[in-house]
Z-matrix of the N, CA and C atoms (Angstrom, degrees):
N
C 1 1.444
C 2 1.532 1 108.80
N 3 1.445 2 107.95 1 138.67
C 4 1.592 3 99.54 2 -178.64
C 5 1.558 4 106.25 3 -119.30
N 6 1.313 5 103.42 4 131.47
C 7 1.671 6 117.71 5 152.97
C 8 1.452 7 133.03 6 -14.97
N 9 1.112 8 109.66 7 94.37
C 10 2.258 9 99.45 8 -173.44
C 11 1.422 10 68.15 9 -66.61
N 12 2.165 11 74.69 10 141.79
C 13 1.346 12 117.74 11 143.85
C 14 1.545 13 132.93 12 -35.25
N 15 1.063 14 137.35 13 80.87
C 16 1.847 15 132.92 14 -178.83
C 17 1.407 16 119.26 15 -27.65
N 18 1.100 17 160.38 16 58.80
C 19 1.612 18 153.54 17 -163.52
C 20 1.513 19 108.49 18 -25.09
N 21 0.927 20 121.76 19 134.81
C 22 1.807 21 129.03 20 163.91
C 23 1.492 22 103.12 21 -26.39
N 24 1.576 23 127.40 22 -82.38
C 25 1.937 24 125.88 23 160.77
C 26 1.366 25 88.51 24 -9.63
N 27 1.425 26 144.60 25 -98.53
C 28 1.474 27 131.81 26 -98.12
C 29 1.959 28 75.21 27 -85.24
N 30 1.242 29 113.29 28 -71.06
C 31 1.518 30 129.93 29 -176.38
C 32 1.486 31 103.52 30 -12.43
N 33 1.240 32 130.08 31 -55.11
C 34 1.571 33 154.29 32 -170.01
C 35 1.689 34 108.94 33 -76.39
N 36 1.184 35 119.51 34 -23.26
C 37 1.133 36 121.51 35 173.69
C 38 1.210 37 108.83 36 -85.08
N 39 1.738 38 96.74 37 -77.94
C 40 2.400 39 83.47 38 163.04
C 41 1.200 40 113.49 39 9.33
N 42 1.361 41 95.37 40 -89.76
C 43 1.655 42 118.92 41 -154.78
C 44 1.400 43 107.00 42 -50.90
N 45 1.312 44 126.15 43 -52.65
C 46 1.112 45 125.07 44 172.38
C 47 1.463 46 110.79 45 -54.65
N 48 1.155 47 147.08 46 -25.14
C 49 1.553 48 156.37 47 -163.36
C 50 1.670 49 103.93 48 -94.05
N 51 1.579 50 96.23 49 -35.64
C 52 1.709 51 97.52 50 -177.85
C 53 1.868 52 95.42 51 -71.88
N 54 1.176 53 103.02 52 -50.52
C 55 1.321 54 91.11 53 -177.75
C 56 1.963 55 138.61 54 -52.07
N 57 1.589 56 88.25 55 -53.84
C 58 1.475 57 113.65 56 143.72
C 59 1.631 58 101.18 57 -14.35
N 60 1.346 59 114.12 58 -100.22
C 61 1.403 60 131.73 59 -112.65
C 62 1.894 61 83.41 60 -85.70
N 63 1.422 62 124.78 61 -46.46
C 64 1.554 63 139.82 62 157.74
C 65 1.559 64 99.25 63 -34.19
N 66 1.410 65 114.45 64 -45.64
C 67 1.780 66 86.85 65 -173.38
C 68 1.805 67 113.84 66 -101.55
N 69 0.864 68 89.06 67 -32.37
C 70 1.484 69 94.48 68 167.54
C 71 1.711 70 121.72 69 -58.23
N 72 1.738 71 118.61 70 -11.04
C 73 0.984 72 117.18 71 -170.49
C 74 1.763 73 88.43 72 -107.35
N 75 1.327 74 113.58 73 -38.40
C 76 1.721 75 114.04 74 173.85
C 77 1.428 76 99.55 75 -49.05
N 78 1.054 77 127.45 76 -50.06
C 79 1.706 78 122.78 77 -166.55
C 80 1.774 79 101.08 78 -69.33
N 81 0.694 80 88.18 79 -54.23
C 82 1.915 81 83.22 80 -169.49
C 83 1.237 82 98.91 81 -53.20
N 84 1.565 83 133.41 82 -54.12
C 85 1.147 84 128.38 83 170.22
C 86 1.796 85 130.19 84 -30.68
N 87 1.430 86 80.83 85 -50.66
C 88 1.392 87 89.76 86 174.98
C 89 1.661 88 130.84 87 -83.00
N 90 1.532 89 101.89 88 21.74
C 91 1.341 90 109.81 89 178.95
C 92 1.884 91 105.03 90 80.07
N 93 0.883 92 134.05 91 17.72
C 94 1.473 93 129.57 92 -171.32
C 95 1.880 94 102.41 93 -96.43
N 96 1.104 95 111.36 94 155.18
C 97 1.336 96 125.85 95 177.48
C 98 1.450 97 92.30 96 -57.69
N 99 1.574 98 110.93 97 151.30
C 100 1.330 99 119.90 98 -170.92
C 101 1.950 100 91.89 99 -85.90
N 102 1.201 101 97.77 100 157.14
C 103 1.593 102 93.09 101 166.21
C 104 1.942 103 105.13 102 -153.63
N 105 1.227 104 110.15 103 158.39
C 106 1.640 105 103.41 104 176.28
C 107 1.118 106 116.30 105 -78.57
N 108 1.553 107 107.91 106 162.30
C 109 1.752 108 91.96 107 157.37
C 110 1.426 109 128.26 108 -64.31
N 111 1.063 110 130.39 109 -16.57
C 112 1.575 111 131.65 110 161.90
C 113 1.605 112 105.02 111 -58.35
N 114 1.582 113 123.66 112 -62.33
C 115 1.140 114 104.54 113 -168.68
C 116 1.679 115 119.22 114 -74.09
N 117 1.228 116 122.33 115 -11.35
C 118 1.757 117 133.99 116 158.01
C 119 1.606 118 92.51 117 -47.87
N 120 1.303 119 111.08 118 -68.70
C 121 1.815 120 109.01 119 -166.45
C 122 1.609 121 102.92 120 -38.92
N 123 1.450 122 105.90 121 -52.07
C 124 1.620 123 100.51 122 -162.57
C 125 2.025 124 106.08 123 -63.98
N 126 1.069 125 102.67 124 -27.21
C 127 1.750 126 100.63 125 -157.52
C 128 1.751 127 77.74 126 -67.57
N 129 1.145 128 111.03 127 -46.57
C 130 1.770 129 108.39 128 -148.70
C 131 2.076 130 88.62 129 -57.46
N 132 1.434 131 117.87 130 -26.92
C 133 1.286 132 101.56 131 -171.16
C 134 1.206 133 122.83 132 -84.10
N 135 1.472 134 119.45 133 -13.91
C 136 1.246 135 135.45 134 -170.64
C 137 1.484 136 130.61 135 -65.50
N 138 1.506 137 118.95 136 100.84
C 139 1.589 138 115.37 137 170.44
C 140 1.321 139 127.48 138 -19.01
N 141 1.402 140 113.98 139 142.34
C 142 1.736 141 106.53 140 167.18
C 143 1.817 142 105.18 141 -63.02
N 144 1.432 143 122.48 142 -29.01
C 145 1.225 144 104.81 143 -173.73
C 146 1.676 145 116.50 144 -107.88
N 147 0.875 146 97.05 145 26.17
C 148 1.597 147 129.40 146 -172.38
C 149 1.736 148 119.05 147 74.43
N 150 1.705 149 88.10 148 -176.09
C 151 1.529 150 85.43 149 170.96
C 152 1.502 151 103.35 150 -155.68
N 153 1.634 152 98.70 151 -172.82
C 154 1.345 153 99.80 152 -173.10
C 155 1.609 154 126.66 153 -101.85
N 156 1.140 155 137.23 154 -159.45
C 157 1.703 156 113.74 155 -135.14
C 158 1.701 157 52.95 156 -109.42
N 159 1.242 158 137.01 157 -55.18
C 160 1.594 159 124.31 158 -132.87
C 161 1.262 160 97.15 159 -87.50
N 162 1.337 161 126.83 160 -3.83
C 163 1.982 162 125.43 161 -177.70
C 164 1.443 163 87.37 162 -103.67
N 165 1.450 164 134.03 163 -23.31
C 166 1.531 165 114.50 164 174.21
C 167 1.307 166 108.79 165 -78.04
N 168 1.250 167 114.33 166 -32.27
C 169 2.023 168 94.74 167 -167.61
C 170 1.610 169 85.08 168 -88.99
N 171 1.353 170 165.65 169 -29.40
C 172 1.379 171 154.17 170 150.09
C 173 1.718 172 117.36 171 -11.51
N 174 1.666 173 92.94 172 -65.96
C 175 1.617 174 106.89 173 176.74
C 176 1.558 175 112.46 174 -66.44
N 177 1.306 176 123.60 175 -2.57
C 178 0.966 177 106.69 176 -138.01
C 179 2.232 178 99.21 177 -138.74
N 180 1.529 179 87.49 178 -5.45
C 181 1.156 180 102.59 179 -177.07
C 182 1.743 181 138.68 180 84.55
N 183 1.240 182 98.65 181 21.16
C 184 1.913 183 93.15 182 -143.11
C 185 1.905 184 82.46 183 -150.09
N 186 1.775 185 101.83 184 163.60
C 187 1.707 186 96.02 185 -174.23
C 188 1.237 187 92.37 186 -93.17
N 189 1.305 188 115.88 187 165.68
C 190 1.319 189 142.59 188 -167.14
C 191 1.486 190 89.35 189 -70.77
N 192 0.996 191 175.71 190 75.94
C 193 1.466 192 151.04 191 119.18
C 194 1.823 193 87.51 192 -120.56
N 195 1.211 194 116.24 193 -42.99
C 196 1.913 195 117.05 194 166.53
C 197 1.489 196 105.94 195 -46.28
N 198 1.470 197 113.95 196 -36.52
C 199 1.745 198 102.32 197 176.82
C 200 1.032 199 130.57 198 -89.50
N 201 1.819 200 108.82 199 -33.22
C 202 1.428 201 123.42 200 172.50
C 203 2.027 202 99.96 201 -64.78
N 204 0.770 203 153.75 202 -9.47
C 205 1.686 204 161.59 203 -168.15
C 206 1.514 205 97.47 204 -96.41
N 207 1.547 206 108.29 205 -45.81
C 208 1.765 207 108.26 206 -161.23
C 209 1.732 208 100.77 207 -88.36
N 210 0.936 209 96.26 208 -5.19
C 211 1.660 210 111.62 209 -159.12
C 212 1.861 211 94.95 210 -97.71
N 213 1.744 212 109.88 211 -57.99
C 214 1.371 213 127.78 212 170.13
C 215 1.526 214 101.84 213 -39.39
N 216 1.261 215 139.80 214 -35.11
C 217 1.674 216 139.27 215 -115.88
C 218 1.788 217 88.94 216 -140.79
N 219 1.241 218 124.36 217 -9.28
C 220 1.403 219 123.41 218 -170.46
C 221 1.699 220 86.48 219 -127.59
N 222 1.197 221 150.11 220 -31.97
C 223 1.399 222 136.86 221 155.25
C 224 1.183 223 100.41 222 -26.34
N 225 1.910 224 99.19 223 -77.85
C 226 1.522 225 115.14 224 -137.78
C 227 2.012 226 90.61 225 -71.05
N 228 1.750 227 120.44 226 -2.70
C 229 1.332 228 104.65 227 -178.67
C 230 1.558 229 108.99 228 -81.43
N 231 1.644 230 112.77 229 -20.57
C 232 1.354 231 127.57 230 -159.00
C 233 1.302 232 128.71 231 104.77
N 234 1.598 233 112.05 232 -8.08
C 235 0.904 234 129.79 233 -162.93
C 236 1.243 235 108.04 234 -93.41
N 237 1.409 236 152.21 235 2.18
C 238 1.394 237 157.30 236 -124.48
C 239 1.374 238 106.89 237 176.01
N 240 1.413 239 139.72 238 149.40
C 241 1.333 240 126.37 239 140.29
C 242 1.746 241 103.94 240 -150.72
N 243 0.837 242 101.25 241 169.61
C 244 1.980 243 119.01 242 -171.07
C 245 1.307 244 101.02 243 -101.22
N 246 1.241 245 117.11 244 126.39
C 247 1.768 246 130.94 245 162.46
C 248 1.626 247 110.07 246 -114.71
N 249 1.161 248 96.92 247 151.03
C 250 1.834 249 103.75 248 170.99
C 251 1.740 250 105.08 249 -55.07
N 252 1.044 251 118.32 250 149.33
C 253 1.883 252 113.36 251 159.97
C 254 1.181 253 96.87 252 -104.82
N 255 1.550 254 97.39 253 121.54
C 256 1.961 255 124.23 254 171.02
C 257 1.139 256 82.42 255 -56.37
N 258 1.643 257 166.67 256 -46.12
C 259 1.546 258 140.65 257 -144.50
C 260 1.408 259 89.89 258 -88.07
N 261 1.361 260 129.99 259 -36.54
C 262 1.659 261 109.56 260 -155.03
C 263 1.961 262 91.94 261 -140.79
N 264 1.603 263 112.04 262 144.02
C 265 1.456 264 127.78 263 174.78
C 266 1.687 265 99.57 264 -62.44
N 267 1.361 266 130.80 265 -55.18
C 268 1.123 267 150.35 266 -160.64
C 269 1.482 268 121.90 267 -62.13
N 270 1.507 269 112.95 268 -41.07
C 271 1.152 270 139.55 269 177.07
C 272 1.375 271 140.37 270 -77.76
N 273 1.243 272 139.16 271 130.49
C 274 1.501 273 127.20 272 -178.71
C 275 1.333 274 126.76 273 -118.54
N 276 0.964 275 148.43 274 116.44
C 277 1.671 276 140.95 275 -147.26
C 278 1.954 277 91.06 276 -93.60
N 279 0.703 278 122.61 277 171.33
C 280 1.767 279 144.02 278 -172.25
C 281 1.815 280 106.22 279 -131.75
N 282 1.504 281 116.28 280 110.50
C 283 1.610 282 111.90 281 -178.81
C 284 1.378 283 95.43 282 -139.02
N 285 1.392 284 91.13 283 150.43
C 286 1.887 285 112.58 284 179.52
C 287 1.834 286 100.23 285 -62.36
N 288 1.198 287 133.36 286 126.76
C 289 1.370 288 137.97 287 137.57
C 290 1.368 289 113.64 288 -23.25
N 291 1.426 290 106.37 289 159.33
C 292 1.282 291 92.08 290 165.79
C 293 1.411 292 128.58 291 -98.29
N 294 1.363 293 111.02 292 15.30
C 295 1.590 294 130.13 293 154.46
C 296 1.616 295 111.56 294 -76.65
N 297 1.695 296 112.96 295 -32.60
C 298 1.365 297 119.87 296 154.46
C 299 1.204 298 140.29 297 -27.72
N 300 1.874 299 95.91 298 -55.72
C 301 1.209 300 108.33 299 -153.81
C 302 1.667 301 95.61 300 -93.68
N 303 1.879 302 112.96 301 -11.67
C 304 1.582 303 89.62 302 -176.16
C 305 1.594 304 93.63 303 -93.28
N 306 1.049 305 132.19 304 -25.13
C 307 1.663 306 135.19 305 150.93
C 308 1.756 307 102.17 306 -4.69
N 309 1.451 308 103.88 307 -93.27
C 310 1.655 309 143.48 308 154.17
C 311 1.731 310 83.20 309 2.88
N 312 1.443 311 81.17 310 -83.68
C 313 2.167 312 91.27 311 -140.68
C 314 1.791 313 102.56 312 -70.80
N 315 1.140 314 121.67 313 -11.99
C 316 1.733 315 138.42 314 171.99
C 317 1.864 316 100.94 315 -71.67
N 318 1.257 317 109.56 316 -61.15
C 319 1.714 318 113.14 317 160.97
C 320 1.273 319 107.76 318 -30.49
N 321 1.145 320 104.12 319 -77.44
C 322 1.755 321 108.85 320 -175.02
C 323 1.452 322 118.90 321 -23.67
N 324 1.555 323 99.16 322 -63.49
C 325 1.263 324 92.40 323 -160.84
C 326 1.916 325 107.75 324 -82.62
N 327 1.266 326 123.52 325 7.19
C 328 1.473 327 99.78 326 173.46
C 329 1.516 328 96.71 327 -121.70
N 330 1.471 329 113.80 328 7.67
C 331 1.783 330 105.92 329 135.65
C 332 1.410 331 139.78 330 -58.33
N 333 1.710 332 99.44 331 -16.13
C 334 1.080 333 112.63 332 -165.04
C 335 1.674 334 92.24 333 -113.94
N 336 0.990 335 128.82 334 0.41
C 337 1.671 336 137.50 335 -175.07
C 338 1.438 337 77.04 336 -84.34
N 339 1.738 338 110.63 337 -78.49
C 340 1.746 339 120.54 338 -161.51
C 341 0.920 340 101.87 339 -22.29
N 342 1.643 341 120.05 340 -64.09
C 343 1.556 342 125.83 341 -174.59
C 344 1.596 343 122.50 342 -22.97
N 345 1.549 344 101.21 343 -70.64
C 346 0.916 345 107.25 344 -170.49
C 347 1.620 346 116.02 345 -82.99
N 348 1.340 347 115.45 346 -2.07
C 349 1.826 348 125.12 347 161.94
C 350 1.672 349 105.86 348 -59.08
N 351 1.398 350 108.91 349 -50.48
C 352 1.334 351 121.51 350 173.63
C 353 0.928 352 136.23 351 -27.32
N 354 1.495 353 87.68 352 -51.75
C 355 2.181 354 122.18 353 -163.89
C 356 2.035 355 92.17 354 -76.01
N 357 1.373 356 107.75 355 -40.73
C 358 1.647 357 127.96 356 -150.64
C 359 2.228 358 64.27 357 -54.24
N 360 1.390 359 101.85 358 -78.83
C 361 1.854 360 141.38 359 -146.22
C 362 1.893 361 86.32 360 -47.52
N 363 1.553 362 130.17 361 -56.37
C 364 0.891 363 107.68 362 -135.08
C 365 1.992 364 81.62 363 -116.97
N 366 1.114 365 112.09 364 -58.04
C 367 1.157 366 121.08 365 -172.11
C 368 1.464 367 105.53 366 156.38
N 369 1.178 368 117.25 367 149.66
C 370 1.797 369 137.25 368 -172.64
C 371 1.292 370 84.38 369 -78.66
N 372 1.414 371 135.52 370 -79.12
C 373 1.417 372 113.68 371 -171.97
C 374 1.559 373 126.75 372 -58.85
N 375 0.792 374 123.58 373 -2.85
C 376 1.643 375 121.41 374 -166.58
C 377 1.929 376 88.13 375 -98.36
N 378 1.659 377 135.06 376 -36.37
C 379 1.300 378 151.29 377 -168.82
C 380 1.612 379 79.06 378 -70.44
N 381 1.733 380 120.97 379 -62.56
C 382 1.371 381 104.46 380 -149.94
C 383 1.699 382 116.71 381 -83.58
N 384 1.574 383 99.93 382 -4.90
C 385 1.673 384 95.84 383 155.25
C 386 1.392 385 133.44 384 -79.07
N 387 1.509 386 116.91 385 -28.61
C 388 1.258 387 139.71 386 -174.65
C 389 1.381 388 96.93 387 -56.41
N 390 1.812 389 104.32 388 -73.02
C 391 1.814 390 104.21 389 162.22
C 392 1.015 391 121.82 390 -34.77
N 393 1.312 392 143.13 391 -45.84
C 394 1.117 393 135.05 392 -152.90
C 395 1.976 394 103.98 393 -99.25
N 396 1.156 395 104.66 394 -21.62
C 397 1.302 396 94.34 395 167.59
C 398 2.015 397 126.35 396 -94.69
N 399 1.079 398 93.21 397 -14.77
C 400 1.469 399 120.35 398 143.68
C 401 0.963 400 127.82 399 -45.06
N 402 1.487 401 139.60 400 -41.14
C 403 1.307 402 150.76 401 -111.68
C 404 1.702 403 79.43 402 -151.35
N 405 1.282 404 124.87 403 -63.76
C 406 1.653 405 121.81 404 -165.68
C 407 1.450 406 119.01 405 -63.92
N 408 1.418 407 125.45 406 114.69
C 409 1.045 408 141.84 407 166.04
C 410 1.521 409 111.32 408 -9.08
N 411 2.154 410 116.90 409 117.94
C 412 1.492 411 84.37 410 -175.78
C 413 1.507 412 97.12 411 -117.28
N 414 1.309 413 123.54 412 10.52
C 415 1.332 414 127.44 413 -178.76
C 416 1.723 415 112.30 414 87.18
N 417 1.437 416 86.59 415 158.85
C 418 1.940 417 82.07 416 167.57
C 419 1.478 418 114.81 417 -49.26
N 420 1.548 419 112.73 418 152.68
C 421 1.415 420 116.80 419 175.05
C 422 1.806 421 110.32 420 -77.21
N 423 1.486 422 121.15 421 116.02
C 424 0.875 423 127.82 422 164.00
C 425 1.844 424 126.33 423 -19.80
N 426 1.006 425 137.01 424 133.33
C 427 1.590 426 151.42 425 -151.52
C 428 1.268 427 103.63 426 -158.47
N 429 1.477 428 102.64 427 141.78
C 430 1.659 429 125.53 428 -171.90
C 431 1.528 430 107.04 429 -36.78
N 432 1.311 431 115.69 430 143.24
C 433 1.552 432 131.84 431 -164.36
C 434 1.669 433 92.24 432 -89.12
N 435 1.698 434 98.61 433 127.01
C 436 1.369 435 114.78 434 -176.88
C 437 2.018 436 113.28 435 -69.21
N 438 0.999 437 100.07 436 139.49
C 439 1.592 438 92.87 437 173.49
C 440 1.655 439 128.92 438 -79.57
């Protein structure tokens, strides 16, 4: 019996999940407020001077009431808070605390551990193509051929 083929999607999710589930388990470890992988997605999208609930779930893939919830859920953690936006009366920008931001900058660096756990597991060059094909522009996603 043979193995279906994995699609590139499923392959790409993994990876994203290995990463996920590795940092989310460093943080708890490290005494940090628990957070989901949804609300990890949102911090990683978030401006230094904030942003808004409807440009985070945009960047971020997901409808706005999934962001406004992850967004609701990182206030009430401390981790988040809402300011007016000086451009608009109507509007509210979303910024890391400054329990956030050492949240934030603590991520970083054992994103940047994973990295290099990666490099140990797979090889430094095989990590710096992955990046690099990662990294290269892939254009809009192709859509049904016009008649």
């Amino acid at each position: 019996m043979t193995a279906t083929r994995r699609d590139l999607p499923q392959l790409l999710g993994d990876a994203r999940r290995w990463f996920e589930e590795a940092l989310l388990s460093a943080l708890a470890a490290a005494g940090e407020t628990p957070v989901t992988p949804t609300q990890a997605r949102l911090f990683a999208v978030l401006d230094e001077r904030g942003t808004t609930v409807s440009e985070l779930a945009r960047r971020m893939g997901v409808t706005r009431q999934t962001a406004h919830q992850a967004v609701h859920e990182l206030v009430a953690g401390g981790l988040l808070e809402q300011l007016p936006d000086p451009d608009s009366g109507r509007r509210r920008l979303i910024r890391r605390t400054e329990a956030g931001e050492r949240v934030h900058h603590r991520a970083g660096r054992v994103l940047a551990d994973l990295e290099r756990e990666l490099a140990d597991r797979i090889g430094a060059s095989t990590v710096a193509a992955l990046r690099a094909a990662l990294e290269t522009p892939w254009g809009q996603p192709p859509g049904p051929e016009a008649d």
